[in-house]
Backbone bond lengths (Angstrom), bond angles and torsions (degrees), N, CA, C in turn:
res aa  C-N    CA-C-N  psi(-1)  N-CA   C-N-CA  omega(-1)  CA-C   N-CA-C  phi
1 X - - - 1.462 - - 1.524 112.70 -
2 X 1.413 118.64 -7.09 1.563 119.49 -160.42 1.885 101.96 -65.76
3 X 1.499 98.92 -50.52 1.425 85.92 172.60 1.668 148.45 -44.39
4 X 1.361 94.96 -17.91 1.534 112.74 -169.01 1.608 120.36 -83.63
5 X 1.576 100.25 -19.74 1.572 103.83 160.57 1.639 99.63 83.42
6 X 0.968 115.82 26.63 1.769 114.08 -158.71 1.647 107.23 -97.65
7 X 1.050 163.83 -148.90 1.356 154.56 -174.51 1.964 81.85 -154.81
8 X 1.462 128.08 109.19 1.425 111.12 -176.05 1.972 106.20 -131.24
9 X 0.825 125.67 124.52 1.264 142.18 -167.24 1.867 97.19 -104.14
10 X 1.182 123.75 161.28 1.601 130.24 -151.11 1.200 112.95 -146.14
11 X 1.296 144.50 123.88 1.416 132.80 -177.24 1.559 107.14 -125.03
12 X 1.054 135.45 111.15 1.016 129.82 -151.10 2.156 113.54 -105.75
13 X 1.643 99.68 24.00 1.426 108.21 153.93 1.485 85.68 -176.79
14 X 1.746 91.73 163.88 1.829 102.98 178.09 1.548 120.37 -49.50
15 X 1.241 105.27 -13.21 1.597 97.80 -165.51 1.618 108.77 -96.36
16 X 1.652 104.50 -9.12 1.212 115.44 172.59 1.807 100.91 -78.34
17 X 1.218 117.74 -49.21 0.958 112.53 -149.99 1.250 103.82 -75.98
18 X 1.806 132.17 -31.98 1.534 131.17 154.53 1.532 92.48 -27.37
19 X 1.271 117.21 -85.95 1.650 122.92 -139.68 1.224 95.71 -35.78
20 X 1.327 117.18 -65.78 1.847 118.29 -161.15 1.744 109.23 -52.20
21 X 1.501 110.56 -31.87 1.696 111.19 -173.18 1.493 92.71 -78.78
22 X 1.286 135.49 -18.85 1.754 133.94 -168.05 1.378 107.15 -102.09
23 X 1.660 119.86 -7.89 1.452 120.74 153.85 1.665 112.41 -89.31
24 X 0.983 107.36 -2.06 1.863 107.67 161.41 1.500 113.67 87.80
25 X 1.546 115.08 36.92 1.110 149.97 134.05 1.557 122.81 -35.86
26 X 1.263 96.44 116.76 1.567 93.05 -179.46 1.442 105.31 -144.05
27 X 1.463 99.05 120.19 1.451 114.36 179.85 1.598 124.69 -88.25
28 X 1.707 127.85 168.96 1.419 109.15 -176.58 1.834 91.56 -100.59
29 X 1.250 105.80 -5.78 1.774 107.44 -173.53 1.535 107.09 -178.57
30 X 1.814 103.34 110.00 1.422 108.74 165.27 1.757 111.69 -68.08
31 X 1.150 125.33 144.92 1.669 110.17 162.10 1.849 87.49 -121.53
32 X 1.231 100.77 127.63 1.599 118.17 -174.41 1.690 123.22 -118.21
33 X 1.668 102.51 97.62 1.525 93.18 -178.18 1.336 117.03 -37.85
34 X 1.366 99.03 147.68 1.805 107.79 151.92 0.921 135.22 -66.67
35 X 1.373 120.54 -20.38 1.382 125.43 -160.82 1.617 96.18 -150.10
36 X 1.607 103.78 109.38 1.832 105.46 178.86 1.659 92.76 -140.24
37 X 1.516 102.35 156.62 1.342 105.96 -174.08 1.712 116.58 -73.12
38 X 1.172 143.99 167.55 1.474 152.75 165.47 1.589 94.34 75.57
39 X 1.558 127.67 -54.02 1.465 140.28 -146.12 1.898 98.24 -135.50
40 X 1.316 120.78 124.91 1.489 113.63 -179.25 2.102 114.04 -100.83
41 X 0.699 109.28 179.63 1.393 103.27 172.63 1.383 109.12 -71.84
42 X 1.226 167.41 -92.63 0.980 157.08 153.06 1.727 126.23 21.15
43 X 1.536 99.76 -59.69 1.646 94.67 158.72 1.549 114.54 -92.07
44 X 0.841 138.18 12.91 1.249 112.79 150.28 1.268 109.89 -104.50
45 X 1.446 140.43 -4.39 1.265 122.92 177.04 1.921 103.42 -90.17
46 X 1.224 121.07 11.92 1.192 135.02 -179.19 1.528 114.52 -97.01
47 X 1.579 98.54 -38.10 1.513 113.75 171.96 1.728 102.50 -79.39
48 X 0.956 120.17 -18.51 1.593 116.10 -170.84 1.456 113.99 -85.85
49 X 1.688 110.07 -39.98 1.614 128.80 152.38 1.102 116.12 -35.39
50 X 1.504 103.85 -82.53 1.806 128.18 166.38 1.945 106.03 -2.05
51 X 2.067 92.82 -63.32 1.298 81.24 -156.34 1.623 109.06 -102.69
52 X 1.119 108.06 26.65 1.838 125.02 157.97 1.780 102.37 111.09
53 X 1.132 108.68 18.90 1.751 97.03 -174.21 1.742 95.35 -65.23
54 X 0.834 97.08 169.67 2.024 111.47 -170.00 1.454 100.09 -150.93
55 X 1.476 131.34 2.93 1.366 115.44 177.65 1.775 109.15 -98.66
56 X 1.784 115.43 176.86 0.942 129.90 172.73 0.993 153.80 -22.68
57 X 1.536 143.11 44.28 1.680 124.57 -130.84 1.672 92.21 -128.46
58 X 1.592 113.93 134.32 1.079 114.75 -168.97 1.946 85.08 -123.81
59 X 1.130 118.19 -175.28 1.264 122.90 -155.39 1.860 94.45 -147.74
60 X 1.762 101.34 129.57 1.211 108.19 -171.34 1.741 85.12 -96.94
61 X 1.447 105.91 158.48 2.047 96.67 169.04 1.947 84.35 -156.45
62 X 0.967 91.98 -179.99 1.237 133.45 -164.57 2.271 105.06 -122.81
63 X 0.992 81.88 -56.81 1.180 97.69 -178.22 1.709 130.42 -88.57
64 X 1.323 103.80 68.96 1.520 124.85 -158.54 1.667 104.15 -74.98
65 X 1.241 137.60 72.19 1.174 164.33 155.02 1.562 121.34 -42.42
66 X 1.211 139.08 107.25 1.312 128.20 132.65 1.413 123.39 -8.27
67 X 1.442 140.02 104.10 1.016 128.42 -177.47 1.921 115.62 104.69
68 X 1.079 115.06 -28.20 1.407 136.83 -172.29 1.466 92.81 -45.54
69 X 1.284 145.98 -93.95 1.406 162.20 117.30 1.974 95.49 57.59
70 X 1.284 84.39 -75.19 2.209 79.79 -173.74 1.576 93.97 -63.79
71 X 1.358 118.57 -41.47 1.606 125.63 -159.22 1.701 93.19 -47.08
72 X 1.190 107.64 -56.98 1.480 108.31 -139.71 1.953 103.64 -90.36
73 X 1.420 112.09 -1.63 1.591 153.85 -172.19 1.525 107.30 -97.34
74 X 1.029 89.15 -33.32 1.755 84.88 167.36 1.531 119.24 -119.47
75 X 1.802 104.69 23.39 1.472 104.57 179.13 1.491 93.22 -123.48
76 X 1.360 118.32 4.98 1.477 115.80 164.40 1.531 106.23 97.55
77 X 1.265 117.35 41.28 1.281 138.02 158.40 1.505 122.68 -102.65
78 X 0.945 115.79 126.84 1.918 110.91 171.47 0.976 133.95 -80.50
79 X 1.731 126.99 -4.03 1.431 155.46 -160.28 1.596 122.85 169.81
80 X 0.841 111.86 161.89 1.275 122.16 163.49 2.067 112.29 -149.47
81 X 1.937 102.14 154.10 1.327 110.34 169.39 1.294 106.98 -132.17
82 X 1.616 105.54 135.08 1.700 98.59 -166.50 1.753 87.77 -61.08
83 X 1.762 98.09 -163.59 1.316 98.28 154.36 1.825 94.84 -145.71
84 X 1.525 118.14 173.48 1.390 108.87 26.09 1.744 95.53 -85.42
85 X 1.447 117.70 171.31 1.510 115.61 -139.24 1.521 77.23 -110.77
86 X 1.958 83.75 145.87 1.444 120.24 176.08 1.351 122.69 -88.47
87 X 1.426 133.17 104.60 1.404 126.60 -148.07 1.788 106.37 -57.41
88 X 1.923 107.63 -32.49 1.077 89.60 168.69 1.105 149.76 -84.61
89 X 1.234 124.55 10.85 1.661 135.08 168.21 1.246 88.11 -116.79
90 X 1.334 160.95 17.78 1.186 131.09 108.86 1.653 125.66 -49.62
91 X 1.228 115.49 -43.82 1.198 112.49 171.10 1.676 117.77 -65.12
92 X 0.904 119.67 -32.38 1.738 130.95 177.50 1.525 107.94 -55.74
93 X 1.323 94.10 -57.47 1.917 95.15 165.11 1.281 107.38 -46.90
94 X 0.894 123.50 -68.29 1.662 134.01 -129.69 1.740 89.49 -90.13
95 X 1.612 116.88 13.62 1.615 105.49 -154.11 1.738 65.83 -123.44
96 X 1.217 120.81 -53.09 1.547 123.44 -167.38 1.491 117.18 -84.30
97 X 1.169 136.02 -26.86 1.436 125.80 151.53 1.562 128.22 -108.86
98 X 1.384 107.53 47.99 1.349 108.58 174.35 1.676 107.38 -167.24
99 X 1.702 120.83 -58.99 1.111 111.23 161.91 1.926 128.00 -51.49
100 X 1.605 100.12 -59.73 1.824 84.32 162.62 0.770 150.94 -46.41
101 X 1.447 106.55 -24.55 1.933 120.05 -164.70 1.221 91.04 -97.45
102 X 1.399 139.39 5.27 1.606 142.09 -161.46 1.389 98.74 -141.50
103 X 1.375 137.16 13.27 1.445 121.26 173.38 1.193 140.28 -8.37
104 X 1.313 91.55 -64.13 1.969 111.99 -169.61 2.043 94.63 -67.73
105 X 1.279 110.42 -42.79 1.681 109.55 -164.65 1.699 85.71 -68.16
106 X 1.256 108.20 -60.20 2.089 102.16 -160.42 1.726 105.92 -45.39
107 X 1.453 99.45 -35.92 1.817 80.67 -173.43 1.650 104.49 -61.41
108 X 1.145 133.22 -32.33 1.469 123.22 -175.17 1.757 103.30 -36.66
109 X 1.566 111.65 -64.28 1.130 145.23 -173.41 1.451 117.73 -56.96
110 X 1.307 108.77 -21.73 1.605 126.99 -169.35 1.500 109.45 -47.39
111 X 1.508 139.89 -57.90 1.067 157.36 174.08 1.417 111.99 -52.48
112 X 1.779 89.20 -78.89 1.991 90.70 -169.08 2.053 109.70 -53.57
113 X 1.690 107.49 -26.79 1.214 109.54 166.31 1.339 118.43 -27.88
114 X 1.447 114.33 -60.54 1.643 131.94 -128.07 1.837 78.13 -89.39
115 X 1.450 113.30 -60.92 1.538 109.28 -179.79 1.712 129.02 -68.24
116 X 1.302 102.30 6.76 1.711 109.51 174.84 1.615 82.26 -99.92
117 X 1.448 142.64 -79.36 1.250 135.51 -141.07 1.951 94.76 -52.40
118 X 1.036 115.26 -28.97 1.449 100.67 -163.64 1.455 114.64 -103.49
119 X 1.269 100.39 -25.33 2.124 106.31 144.88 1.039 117.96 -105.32
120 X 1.260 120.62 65.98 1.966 104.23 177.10 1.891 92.85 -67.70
121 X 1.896 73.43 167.23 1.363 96.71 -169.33 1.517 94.94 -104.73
122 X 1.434 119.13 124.27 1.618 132.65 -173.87 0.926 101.28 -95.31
123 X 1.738 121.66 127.28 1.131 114.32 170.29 1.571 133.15 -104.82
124 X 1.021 143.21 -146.93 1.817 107.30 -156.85 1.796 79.02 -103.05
125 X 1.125 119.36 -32.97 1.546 120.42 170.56 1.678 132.92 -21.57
126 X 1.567 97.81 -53.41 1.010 124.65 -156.86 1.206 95.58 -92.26
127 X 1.590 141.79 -53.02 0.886 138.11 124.80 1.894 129.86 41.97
128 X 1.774 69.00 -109.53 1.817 92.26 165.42 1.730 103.36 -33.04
129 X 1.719 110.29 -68.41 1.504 106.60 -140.14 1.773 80.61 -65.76
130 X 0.959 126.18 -31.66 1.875 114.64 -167.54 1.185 102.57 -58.98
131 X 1.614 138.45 -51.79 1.545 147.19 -177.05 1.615 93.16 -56.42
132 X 1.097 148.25 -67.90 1.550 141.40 -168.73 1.687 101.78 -49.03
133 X 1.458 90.21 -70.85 1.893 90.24 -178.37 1.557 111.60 -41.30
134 X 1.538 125.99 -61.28 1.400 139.21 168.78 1.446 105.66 -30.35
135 X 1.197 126.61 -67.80 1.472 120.20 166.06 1.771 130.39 -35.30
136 X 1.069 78.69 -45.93 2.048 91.23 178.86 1.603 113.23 -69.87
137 X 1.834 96.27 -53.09 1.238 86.85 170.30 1.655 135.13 -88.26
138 X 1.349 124.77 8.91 1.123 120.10 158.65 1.862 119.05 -64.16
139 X 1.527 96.18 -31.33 1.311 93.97 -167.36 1.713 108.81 -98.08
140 X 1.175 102.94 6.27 2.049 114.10 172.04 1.484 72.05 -105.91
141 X 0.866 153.78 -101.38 1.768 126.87 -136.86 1.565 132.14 -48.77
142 X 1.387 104.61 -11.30 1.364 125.11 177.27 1.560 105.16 -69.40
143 X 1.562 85.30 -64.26 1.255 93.57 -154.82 1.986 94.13 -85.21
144 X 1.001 149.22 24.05 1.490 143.81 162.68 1.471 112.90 -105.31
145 X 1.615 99.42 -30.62 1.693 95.59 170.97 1.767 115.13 -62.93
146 X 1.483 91.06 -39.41 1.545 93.41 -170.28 1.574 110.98 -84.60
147 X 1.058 120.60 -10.32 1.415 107.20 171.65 1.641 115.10 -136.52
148 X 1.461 100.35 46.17 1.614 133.21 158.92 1.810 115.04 64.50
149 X 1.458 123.32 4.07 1.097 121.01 -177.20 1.060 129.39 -85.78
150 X 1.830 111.18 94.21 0.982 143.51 -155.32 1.681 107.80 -63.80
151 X 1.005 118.43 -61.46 1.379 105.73 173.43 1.652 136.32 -60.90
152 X 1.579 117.22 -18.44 1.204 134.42 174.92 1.320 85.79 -67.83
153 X 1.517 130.69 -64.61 1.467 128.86 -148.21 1.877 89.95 -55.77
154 X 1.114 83.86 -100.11 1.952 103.91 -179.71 1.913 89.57 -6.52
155 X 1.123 122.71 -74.57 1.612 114.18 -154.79 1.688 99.40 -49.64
156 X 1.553 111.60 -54.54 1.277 115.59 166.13 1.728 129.49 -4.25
157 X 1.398 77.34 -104.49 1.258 112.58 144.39 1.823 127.70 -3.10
158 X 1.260 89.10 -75.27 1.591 99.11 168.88 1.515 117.31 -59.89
159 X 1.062 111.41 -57.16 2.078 131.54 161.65 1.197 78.78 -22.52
160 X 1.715 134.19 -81.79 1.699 110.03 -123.80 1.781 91.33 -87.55
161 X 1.035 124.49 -28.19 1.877 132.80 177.15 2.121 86.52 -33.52
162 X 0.794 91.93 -84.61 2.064 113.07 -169.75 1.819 96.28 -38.94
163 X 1.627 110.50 -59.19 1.389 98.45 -165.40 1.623 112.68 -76.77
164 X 1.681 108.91 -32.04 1.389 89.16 164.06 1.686 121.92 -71.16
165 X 0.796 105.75 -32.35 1.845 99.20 -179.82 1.709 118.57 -64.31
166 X 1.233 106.74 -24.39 1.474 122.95 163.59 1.313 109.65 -61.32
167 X 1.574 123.09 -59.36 1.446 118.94 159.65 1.466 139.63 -54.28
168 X 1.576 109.69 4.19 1.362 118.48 -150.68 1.271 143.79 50.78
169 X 1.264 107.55 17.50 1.629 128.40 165.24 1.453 109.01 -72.38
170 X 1.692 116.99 60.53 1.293 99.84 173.95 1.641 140.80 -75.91
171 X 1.549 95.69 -12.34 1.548 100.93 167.04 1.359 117.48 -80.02
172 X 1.164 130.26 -10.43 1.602 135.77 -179.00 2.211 100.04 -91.43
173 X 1.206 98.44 -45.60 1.269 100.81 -178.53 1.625 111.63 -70.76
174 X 1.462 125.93 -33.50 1.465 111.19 156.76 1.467 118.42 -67.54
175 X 1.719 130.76 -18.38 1.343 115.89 158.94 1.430 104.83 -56.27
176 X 1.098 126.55 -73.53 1.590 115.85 -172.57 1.285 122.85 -25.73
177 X 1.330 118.61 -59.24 1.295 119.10 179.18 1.410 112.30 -65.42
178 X 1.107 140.28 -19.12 1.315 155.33 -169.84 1.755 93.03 -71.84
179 X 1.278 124.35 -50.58 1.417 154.56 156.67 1.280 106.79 -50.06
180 X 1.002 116.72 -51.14 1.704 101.69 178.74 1.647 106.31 -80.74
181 X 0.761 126.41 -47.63 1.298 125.39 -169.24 1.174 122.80 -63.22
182 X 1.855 113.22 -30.72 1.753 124.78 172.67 1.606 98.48 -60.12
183 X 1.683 123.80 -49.11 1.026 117.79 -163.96 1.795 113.34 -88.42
184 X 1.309 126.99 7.11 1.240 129.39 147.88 1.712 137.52 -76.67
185 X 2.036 83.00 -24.49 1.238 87.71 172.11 1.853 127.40 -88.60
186 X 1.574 79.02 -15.01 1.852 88.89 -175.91 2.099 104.36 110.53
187 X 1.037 66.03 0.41 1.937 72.37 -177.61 1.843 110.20 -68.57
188 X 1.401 114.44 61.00 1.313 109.90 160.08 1.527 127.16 -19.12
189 X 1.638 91.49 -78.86 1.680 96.23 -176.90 1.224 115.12 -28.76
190 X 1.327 118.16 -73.11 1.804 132.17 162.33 1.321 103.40 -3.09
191 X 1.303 131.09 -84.71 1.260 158.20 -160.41 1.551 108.81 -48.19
192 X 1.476 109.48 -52.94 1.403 119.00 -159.15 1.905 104.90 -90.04
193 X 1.840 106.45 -27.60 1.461 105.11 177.00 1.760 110.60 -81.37
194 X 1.402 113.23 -14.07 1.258 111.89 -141.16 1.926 102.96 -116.24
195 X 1.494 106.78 -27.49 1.538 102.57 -156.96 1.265 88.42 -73.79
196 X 1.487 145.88 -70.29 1.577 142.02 -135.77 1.783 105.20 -71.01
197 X 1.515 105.94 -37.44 1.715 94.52 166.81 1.680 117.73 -52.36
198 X 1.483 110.76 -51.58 1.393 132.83 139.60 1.642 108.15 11.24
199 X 1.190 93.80 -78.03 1.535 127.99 -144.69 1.810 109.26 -79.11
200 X 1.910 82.70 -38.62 1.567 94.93 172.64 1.644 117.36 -70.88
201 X 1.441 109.78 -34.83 1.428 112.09 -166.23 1.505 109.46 -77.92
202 X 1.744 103.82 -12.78 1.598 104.72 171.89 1.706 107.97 -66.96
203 X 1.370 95.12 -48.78 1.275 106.70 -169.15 1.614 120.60 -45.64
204 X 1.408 110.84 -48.91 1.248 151.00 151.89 1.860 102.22 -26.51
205 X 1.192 120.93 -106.27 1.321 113.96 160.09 1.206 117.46 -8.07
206 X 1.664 128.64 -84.24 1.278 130.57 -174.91 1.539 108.02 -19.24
207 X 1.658 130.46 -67.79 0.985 160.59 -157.52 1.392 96.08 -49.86
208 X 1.631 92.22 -70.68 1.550 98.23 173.24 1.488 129.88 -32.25
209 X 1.195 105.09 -72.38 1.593 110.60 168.41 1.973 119.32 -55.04
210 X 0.760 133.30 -21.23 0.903 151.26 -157.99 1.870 92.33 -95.38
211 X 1.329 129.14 -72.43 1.286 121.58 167.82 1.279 123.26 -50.80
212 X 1.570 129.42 -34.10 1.737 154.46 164.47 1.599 111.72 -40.84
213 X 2.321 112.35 -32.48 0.877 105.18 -175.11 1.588 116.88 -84.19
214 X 1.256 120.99 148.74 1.392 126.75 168.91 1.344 99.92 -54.58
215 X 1.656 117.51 151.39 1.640 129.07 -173.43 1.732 71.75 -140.41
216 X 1.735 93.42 132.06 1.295 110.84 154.60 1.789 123.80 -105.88
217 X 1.105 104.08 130.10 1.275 109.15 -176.25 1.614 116.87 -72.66
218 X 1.468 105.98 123.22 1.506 124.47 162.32 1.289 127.90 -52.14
219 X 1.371 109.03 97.41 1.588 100.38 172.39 1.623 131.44 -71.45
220 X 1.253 119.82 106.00 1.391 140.55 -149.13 1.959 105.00 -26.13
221 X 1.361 97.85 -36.24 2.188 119.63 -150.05 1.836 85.66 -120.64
222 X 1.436 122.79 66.91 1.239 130.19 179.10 2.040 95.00 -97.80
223 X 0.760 114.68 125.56 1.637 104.98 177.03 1.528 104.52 -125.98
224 X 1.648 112.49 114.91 1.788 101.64 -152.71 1.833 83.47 -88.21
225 X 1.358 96.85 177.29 1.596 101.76 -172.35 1.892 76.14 -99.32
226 X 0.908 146.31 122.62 1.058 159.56 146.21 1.866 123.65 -46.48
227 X 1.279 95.00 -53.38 1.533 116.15 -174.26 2.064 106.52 -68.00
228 X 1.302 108.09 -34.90 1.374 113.06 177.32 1.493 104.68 -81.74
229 X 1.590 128.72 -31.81 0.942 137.42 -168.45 1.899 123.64 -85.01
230 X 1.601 93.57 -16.18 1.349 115.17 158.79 1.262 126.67 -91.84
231 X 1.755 108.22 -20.69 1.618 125.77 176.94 1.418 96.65 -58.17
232 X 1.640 93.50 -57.68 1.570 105.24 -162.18 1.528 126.30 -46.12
233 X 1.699 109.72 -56.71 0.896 134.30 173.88 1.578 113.57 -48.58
234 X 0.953 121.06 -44.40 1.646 125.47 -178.64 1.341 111.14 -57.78
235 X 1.470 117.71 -42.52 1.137 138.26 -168.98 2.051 109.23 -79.04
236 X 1.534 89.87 -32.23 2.051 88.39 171.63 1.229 91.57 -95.27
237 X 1.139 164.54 -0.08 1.882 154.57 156.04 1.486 95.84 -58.82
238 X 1.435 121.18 -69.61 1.206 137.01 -176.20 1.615 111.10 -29.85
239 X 1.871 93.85 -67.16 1.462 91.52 -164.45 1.487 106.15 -79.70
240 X 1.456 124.97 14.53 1.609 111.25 -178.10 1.414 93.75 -106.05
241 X 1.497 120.80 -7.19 1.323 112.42 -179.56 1.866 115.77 -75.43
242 X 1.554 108.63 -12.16 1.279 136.11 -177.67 1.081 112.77 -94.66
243 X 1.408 107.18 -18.42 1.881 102.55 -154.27 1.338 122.48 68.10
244 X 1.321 112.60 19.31 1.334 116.39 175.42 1.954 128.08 -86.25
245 X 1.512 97.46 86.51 1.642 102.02 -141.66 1.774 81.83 -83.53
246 X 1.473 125.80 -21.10 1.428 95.82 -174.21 1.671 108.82 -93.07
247 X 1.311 116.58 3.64 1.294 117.88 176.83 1.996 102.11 -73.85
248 X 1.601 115.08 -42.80 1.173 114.55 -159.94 1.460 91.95 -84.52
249 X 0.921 147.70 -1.29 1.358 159.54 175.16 1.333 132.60 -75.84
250 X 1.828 88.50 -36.96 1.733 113.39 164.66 1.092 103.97 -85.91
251 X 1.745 132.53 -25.50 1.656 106.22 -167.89 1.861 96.29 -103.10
252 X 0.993 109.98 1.54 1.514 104.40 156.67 1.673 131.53 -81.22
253 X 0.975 108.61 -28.58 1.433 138.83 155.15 1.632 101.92 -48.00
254 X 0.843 110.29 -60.48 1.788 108.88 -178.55 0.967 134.84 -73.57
255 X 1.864 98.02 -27.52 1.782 101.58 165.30 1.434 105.69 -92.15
256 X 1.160 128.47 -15.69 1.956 122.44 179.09 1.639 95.59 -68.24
257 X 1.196 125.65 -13.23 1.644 112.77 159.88 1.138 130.77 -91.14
258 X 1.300 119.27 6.11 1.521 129.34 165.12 1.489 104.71 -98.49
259 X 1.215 104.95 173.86 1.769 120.62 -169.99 1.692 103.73 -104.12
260 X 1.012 114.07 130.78 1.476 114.79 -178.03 1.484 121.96 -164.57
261 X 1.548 120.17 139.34 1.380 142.57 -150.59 1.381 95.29 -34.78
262 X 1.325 121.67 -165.77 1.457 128.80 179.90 2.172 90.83 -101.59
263 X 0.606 121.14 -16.65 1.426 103.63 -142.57 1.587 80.93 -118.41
264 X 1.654 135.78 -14.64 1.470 125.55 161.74 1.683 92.37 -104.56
265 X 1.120 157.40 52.43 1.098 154.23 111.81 1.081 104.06 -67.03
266 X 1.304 115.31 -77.67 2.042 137.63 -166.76 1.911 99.36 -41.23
267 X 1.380 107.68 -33.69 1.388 109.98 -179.80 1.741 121.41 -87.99
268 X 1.202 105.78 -35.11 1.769 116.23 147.61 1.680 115.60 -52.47
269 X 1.022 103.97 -43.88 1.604 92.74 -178.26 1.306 108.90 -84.39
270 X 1.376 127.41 -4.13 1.498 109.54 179.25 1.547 113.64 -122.30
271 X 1.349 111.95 6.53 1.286 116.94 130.32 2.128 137.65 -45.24
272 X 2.098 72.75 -43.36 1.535 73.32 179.20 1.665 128.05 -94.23
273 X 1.423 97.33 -6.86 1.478 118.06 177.84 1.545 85.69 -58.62
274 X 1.689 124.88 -64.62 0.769 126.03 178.39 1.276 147.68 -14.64
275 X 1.231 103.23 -54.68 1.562 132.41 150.64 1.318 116.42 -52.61
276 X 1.452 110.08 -88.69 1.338 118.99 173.12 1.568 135.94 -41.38
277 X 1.138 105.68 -25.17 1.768 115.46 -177.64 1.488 111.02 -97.37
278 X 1.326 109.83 -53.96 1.184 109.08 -169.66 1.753 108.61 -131.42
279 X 1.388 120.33 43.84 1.527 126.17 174.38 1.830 100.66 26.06
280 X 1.300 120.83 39.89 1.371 104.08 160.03 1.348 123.63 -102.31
281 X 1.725 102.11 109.66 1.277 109.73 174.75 1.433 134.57 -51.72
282 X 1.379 110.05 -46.83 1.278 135.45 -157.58 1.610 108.80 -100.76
283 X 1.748 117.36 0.25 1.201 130.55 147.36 1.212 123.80 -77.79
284 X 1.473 106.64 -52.02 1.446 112.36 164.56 1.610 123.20 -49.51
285 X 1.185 140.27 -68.20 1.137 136.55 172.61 1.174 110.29 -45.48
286 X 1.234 141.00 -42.61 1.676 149.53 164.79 1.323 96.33 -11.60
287 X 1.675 95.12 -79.70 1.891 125.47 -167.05 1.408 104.30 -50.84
288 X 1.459 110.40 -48.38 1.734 107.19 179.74 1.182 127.46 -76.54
289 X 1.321 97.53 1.59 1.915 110.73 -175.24 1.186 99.12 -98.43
290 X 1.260 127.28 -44.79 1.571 136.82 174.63 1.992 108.17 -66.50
291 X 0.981 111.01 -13.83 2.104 105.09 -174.36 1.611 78.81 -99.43
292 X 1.236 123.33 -37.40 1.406 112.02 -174.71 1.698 117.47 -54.20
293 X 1.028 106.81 -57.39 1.455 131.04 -177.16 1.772 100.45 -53.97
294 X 1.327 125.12 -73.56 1.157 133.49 158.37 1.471 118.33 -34.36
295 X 1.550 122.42 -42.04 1.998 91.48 161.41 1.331 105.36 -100.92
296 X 1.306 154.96 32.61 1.167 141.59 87.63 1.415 141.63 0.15
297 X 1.439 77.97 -64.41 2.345 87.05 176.80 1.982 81.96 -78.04
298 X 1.251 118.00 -66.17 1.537 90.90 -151.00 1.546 119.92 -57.83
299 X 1.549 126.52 -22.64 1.136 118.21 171.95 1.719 118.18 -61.94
């Protein structure tokens, strides 16, 4: 979204996203998972109807269906984009319920627009989550070409088209699609001369970025406060057992100001990826139940 210049606020389950529309919030476009834990997109965009909202809400899914379109149109949605999401019907939305209805504001924007979409600015964030995915999917394309599973490949496939073009890798992201499309069409040959060079140049990239990142150096005599770090932890189990993502948010906040090993940092942050990337609650507490347990034995 960085390119779009938009002012965007985040709710990270339906019941968040009521509260903010019931403090009298008004958005130019909700985009509303399909799939959220306790509450799904569907009922809460039913509860949001229900209680008179009249703005924008398009529907993220997973589950790109024949038929999806009236489905999700008669549950009080105005659109939907499968995922993982295609920058260009992301942009189509974002061109038809927000740039039109805003004419006079987009021309301000018209220019610096045109030169952010074609240099976005990557941030080291985005990054990261592309190198994890990049990893997975080098090694599902390997292994789907060679043992024919046509739909893993193609979904694959499609994934790295979106995440490299998101990164601005647009010549790597038309290989992908180049890849998806041999294997929609039935084009073996394609498939069998073409994926592992493919596969290498992902690899390749990865690398790249991966040396690009800053390494912070470990100070040898790190002594973690343990006792705050078990406070803490109790307290993000708790609130993921609630869904309470801005509570676990605050007690991460408190330990990213303490000093700590390389290997309970790396485990704090992927708690919060956790959170943050993919609203998994019940991953998160997992991870924090497990650093718990672990300074336990070492104390």
């Amino acid at each position: 979204m960085s390119p779009y210049q938009l002012t965007i606020e985040t709710a990270l389950s339906g019941f968040k996203a009521i509260e903010k529309v019931e403090k009298g919030e008004l958005y130019d476009i909700i985009f509303m998972d399909h799939m959220m834990p306790l509450m799904d997109g569907i009922e809460t965009t039913k509860k949001l109807r229900e209680s008179g909202y009249g703005g924008i809400i398009v529907a993220l899914t997973a589950n790109a269906l024949v038929g999806n379109d009236k489905m999700f149109k008669e549950n009080g949605f105005d659109g939907f984009i499968a995922k993982p999401i295609d920058v260009r019907h992301l942009n189509a939305s974002l061109n038809k319920f927000v740039r039109d209805r805003h004419p006079d504001e987009a021309k301000k924007y018209k220019a610096a627009e045109k030169v952010r979409i074609e240099t976005p600015a990557v941030s080291q964030k985005l990054l990261d989550v592309f190198r994890r995915d990049a990893e997975k999917a080098a090694v599902m394309l390997r292994e789907t070409a060679a043992n024919g599973d046509i739909k893993l490949f193609t979904t694959t496939a499609h994934a790295m088209k979106s995440a490299l073009a998101n990164i601005g890798e647009s010549e790597s992201s038309g290989l992908a699609q180049a890849l998806e499309n041999a294997r929609l069409s039935g084009d073996l040959e394609y498939i069998a001369a073409n994926t592992e060079d493919f596969v290498k140049s992902l690899e390749a990239l990865i690398a790249r970025f991966a040396q690009a990142e800053p390494q912070a150096e470990e100070a040898a005599d790190i002594k973690e406060d343990s006792a705050a770090l078990t406070e803490q932890l109790k307290i993000i189990k708790e609130a993921c057992e609630t869904y309470d993502d801005a509570a676990a948010y605050a007690a991460l906040d408190r330990l990213k100001e303490k000093p700590w090993k390389k290997e309970t940092a790396a485990t704090l942050n992927a708690i919060r990826d956790a959170l943050f990337l993919h609203s998994d609650f019940e991953g998160a507490a997992e991870t924090a139940g497990a650093l718990d347990k672990t300074c336990e034995v070492s104390e």
